[in-house]
C-alpha positions in Angstrom: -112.0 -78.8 48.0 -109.0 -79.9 46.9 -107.3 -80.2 43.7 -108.5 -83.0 41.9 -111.8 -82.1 42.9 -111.5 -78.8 40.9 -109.7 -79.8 37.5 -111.4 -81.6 34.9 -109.6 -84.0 32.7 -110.0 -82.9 28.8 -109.5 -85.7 26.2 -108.4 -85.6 22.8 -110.3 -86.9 20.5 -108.4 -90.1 19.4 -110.7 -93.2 18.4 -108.7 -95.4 21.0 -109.6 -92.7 23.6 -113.2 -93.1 23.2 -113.3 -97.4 24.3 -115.9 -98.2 27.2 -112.4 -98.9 29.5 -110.9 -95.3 28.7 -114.5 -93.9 29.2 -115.2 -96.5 32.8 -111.6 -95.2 34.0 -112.5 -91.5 33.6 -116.5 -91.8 35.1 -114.2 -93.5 38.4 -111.2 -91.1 38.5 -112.7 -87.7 37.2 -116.7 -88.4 38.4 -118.4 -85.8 36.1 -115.1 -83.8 35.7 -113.6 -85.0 31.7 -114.6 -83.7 28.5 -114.8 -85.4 25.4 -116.5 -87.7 23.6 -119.1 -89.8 25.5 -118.6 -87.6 28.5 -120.2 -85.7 31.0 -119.1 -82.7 29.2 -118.9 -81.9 25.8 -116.4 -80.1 24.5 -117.1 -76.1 24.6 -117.3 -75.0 20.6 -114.1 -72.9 19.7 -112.0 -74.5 22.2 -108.4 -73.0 23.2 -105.9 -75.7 23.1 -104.4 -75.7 26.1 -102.7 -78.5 26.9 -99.3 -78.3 27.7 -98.1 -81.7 25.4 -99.5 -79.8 21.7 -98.8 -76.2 23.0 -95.0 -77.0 23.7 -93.7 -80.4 23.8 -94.7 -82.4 20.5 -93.1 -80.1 18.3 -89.7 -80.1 20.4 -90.0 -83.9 20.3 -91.0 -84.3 16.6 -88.0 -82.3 15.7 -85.8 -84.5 18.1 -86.8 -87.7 16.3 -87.0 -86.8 13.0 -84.0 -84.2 12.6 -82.4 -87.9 11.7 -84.1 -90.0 8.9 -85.0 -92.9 10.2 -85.8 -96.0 8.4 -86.3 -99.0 11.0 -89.3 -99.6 13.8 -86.0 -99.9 15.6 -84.3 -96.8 15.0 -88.1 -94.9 15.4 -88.0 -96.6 19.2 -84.0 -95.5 20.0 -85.3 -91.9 18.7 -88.5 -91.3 20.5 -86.8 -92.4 24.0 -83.8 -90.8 23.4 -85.9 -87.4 23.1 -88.1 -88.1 25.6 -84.9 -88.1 27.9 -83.3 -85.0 26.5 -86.7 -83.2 27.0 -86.8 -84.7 30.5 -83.1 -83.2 31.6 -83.9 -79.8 30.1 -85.0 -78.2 33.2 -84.5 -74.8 31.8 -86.5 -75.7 28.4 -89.4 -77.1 30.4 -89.7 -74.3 32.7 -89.8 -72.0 29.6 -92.4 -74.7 28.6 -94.5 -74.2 31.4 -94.1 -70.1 31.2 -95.4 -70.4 27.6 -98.7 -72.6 28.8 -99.3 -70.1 31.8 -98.9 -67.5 29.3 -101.7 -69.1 26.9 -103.8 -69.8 29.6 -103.7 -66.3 31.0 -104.3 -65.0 27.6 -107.8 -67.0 27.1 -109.3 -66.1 30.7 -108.1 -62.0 29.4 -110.1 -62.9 25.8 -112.6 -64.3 28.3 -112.4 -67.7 27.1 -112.4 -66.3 23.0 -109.8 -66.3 20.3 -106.2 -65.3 22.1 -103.5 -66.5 20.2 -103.1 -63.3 18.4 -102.9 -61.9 21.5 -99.6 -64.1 22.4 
């Protein structure tokens, strides 16, 4: 089996995220592999976070964008993709990143699947 065929996509639980297209796209790419709202599987109570984007990245991007005021839509727009390419040319940060979400992951399968972040 390959990859794909193993993983399951897990979706937040954003309203947009929950439209008949988002669900439709998901039942054709992830057949009976996604969790979230309206899926085939629910999410498991007392979930670990484990994605990769809340467990390292949106915090290193919220402080790139807002260690500036900024006041315009404009401004907002220069910051975000600005960030987004300093976070992409920091090999060294995102391998660090990528540690960390190992790391977490490890520590939920040792807390068989249970409360681990004191553990990190």
């Amino acid at each position: 089996m390959n990859k794909r065929g193993r993983m399951y996509f897990q979706r937040d639980g954003a309203p947009p995220h929950s439209t008949c297209e988002v669900r439709n796209f998901l039942n054709y790419h992830f057949t009976g592999q996604w969790m979230g709202h309206g899926g085939p599987s629910n999410w498991p109570a007392r979930s670990p976070d484990l994605s990769p984007l809340d467990c390292c990245v949106w915090g290193w991007m919220k402080e790139l964008v807002y260690s500036v005021r900024v006041v315009t839509r404009d401004a907002l727009l220069g910051r975000i993709f600005d960030a987004a390419d300093r976070i992409r040319k920091s090999q060294q940060k995102l391998q660090r990143a990528t540690r960390a979400v190992h790391n977490r992951a490890a520590a939920c399968v040792a807390a068989g699947g249970g409360i681990y972040e004191n553990q990190l």
